[in-house]
N, C-alpha and C positions, 0 to 999 in steps of 0.2 A: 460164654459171658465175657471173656476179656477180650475178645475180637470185638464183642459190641462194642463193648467199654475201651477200646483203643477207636473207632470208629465214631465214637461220640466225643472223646478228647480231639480228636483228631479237626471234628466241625467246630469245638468251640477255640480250638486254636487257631481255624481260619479266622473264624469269625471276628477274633482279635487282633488280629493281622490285618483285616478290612478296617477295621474300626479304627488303629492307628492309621492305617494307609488315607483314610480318608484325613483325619483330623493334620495330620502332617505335611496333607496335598503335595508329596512326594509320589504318589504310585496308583494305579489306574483302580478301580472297582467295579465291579459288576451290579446295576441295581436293576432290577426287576427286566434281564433282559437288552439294557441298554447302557453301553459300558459312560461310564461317566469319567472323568476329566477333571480331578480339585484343580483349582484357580487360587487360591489363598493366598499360595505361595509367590504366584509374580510379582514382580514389582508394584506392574498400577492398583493392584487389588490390595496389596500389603500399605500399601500409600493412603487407599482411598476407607481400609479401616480404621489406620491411625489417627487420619484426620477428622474421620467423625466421632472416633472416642474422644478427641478434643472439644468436640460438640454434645459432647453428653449420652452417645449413641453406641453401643455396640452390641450384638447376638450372637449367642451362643449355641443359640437354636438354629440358624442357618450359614452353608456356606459358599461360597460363588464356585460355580461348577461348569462344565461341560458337556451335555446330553449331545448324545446321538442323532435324537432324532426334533429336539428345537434349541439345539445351539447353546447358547451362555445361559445361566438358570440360577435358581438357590435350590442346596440340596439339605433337607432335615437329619440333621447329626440326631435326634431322636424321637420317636411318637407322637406328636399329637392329637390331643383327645379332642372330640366337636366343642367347641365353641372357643377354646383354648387361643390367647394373644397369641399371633402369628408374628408378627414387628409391631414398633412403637418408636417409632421415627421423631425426635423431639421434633421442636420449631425452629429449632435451628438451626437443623440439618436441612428442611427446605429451603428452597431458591423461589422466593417470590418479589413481583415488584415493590415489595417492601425491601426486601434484601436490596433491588436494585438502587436506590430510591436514597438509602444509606450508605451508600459504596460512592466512589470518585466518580459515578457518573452521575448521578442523583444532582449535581447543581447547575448538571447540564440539560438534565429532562426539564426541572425544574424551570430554568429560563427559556425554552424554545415554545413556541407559540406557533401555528394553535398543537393545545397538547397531545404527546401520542399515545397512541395506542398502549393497551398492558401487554399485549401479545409482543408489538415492534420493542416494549423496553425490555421485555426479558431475551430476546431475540438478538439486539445492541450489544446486553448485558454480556450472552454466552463468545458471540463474534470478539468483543472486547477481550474476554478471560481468554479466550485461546489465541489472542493476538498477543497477549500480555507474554505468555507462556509461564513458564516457571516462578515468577513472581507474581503470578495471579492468583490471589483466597481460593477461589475454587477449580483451581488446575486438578488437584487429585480426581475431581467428579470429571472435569472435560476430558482428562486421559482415557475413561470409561466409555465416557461417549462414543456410539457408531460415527467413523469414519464417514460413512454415507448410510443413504436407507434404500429399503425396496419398496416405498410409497410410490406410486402414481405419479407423483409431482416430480420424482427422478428419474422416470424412464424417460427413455428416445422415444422418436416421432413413432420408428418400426413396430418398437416395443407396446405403444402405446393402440396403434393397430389392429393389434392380436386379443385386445380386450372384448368382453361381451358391448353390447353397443352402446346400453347405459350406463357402464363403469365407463368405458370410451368419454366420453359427454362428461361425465365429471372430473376424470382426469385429467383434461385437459382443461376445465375450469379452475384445477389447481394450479398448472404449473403457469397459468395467467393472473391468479390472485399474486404468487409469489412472483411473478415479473412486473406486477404493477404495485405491490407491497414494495419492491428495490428501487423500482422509478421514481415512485412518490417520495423514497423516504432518504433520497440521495442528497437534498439540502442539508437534511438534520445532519446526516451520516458527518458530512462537511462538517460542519458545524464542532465535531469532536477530535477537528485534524490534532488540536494539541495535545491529546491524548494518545497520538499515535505516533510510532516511529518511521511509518513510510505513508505514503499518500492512501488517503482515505478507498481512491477506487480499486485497488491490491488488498487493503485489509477487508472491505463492506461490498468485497464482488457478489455478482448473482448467486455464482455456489457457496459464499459465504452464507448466504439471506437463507436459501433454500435448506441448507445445512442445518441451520438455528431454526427456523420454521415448523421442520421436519423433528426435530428435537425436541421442542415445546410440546406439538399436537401430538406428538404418539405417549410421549412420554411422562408428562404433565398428569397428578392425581389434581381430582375434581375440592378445590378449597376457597369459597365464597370472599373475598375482601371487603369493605369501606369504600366508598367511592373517595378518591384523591384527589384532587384541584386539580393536581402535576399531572395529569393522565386522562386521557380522553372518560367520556362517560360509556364506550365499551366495558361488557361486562368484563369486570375481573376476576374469574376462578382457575387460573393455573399455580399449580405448585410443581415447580421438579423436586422430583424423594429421590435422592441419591439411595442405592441399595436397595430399595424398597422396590423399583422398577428394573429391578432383575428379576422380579418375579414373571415367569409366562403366565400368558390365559391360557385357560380349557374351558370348554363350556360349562362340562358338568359340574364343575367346582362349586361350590358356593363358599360365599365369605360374606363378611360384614365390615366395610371400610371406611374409615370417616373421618376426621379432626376434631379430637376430644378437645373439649372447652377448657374442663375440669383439668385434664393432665399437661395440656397442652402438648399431645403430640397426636401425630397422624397414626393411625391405631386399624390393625386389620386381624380379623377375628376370621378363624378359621371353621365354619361350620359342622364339613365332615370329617373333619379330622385329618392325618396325613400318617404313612407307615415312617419307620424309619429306616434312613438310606433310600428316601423315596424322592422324588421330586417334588417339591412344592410349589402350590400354582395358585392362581386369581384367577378372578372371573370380569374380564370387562364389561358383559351384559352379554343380554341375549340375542346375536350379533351374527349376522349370515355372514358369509365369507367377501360377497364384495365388500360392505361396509367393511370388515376388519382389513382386508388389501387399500383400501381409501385411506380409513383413519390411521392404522400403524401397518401398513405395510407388510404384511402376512394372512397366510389362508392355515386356519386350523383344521387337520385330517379329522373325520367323521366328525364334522358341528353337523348334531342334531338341530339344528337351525338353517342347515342349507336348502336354499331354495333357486330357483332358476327364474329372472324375470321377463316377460313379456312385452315390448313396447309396442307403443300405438304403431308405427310405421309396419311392423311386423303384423302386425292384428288386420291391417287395412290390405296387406297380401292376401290372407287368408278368410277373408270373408268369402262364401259362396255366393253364386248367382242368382241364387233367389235374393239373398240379403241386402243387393248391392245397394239397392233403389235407397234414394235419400240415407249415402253413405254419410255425408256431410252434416246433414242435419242430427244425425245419431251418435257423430264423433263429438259434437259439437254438447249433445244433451249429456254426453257420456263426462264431457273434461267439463261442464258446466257444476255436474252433479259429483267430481273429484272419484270419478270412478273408475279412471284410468290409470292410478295408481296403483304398486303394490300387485300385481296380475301375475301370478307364480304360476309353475310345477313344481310340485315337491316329488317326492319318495314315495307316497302314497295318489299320485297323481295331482288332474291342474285342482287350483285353489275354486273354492266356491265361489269367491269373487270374480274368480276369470271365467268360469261356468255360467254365471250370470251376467258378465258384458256379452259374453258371445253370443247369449241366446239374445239379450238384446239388440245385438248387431244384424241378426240371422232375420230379426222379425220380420216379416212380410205385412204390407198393407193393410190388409185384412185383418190383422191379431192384434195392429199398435192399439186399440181399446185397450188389449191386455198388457200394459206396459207395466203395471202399478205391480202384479200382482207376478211378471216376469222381476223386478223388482226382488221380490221377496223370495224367487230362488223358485218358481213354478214354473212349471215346462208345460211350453203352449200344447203340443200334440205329441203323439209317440211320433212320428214322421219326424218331425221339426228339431226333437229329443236326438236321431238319431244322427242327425244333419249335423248337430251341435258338436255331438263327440266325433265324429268323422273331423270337423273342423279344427278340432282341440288335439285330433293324434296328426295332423296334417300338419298346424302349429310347432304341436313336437317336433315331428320328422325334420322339418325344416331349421331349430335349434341346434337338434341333434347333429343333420349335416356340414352346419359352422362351424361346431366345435370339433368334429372330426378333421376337418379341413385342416382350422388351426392349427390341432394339435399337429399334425404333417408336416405343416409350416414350422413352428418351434423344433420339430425334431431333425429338420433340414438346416436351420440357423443356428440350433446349438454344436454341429460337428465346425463350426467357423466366424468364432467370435470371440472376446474377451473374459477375460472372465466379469466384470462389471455387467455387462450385457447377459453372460451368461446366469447370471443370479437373480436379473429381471423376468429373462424367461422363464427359469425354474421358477417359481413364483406365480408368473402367467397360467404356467402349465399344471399348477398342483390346483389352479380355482377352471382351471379349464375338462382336468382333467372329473375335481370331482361334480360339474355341469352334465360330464358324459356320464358319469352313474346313475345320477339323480333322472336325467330325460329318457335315459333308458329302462328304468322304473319305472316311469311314470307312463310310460308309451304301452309297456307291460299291460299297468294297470285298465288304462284304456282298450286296449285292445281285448281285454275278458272282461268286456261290458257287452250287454247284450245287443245292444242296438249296434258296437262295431261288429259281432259277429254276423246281426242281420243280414246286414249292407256288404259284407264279403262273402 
């Protein structure tokens, strides 16, 4: 008995020693596996509490941390039960074009004609505060701020390369909105030289733009405005939540987040609850991994929402020879009918929707009668059935071999490169890499289907 009894003093005095060790963010802790890192203590975190207890804001419940395995975080100093207030961020911890609007630039949005944008003033807003530096209201929050991000909109040409082909295509639709976002908005910029200590094109340069940009769309909770004179008729719902956007996503999480009328603060409800000395997390939706690499710059490990997509250019590879006949006119009924959208593998193999362009593409002459009822997901003949998933693991195969390539490539470019580049690849390679699990499931799956065994 007192060997237990020295063996159970023994855990609850670690325990207390974690417990302080965390609250003091002096000394490292072990949670669930993955050593954590308090943050509390630095400077810009000690700065960026103070300043919002002056805004009416501080938890007790959470604290900025270090994980292992997604970086900066909040960590739950104790239990939360399902539905339990997770934060409650007043309104005056947010950063909205109202904030901006009130602030020493506000008489310059005000007067510049025609008005801009809510996205380019809060955008102006942040370039402004960290050109200000230390005498800028919300310097505590920009010192938080990422340095740079691993968005789309910041990779190199190389980088951008290595993408699947329709992340490709949007990415680089980004990093041309924000180069014509800086072109366009280089009068205004002018326009605020008396606000500045050195010439406008050093403080409002492209990486300034893209910086601010990048900062807004990952970072920004969803908060509806008033339409404003001073402001284009663009919709207005960004809010930056200092503190509150240290939260990570996980898929599976669920939360309840909103901007209370009544309390007037931005208010996030924890659904299933959280351990303590766990990490606490959000859910930005139910979000495959390219979207979350596009919108904030990160691929989440096993989202059950991963999927692999399909484009037409690929699909028109892969049609067989029977099908070829009036490919045109089948591409043409197919993007007419917005059916070429959304064409996956998943984990369980291709989507019903891709099952059914292909047998549509497959049709042959003879069967187009049967298009209505191809349509509805009916297989013309077992022959034609079997054709279809030959074409579907062919499809595969040929995903499969790009990603493989890729990844080969990434693992040749990362023994020789910066680290800034090297953190795009990483990145690259974690949505690259979980394509290769996913189509190799999926090919699985195909392949112990009866018509592929026929055919081999």
């Amino acid at each position: 008995m007192a060997q237990r009894s020295g063996r159970r003093a023994r855990r609850k005095r670690r325990k207390r020693e974690g417990v302080a060790a965390v609250q003091s963010g002096l000394r490292r802790v072990c949670v669930f596996s993955f050593v954590t890192v308090t943050l509390s203590h630095e400077p810009p975190f000690v700065c960026l509490r103070r300043w919002l207890q002056k805004r009416g804001f501080s938890s007790r419940l959470l604290l900025p941390a270090h994980f292992s395995d997604t970086g900066r975080g909040l960590l739950s100093l104790t239990a939360l039960q399902p539905g339990e207030l997770l934060i409650s961020l007043p309104e005056s911890c947010l950063l909205t074009t109202s904030t901006v609007l009130k602030s020493y630039l506000g008489q310059y949005i005000k007067r510049w004609q025609p008005p801009v944008s809510p996205l380019l003033a809060l955008c102006t807003f942040l370039i402004c505060e960290r050109h200000l530096g230390e005498d800028a209201d919300w310097m505590p929050y920009i010192k938080v701020l990422p340095t740079s991000y691993t968005c789309p909109a910041y990779f190199s040409d190389e980088v951008i390369s290595l993408l699947p082909s329709g992340v490709r295509e949007r990415a680089l639709q980004q990093k041309q909105e924000v180069q014509e976002l800086h072109a366009s908005s280089l009068a205004f910029f002018r326009f605020l030289q008396p606000l500045l200590v050195c010439c406008v094109e050093e403080v409002f340069s492209l990486e300034a733009v893209l910086w601010a940009w990048c900062s807004v769309n990952t970072r920004t909770v969803y908060k509806k405005h008033p339409y404003n004179p001073s402001l284009s008729r663009q919709e207005d719902v960004y809010a930056l939540a200092p503190y509150l956007d240290l939260l990570n996503h996980r898929p599976d999480t669920q939360v309840q987040a909103c901007f209370n009328e009544v309390s007037k603060c931005y208010e996030v409800h924890i659904l299933q609850g959280c351990h303590k000395f766990q990490q606490a997390f959000i859910c930005y939706g139910p979000h495959d991994n390219q979207r979350l690499l596009l919108e904030y710059g990160f691929v989440a490990p096993d989202n059950p929402h991963g999927v692999v997509y399909v484009e037409e250019g690929l699909l028109q590879k892969c049609v067989s020879a029977e099908g070829r006949g009036q490919l045109e006119q089948k591409l043409l009924f197919l993007k007419q009918h917005d059916l070429l959208q959304n064409l996956t593998f998943g984990v369980d193999g291709p989507s019903w929707r891709l099952m059914t362009v292909l047998r549509l593409l497959s049709l042959r002459p003879e069967h187009y009668p049967q298009w209505k009822s191809v349509l509805q997901g009916a297989a013309v003949s077992e022959e034609t059935e079997q054709l279809n998933v030959l074409m579907a693991a062919h499809t595969c195969q040929l995903l499969l071999q790009d990603t493989t390539t890729v990844l080969d490539q990434i693992s040749r470019l990362r023994k020789q490169c910066d680290q800034v580049l090297r953190e795009q690849l990483e990145v690259v390679a974690q949505l690259r890499q979980e394509e290769q699990g996913i189509l190799g499931r999926s090919l699985d799956v195909l392949r112990r289907l009866p018509a592929h065994s026929q055919a081999e």
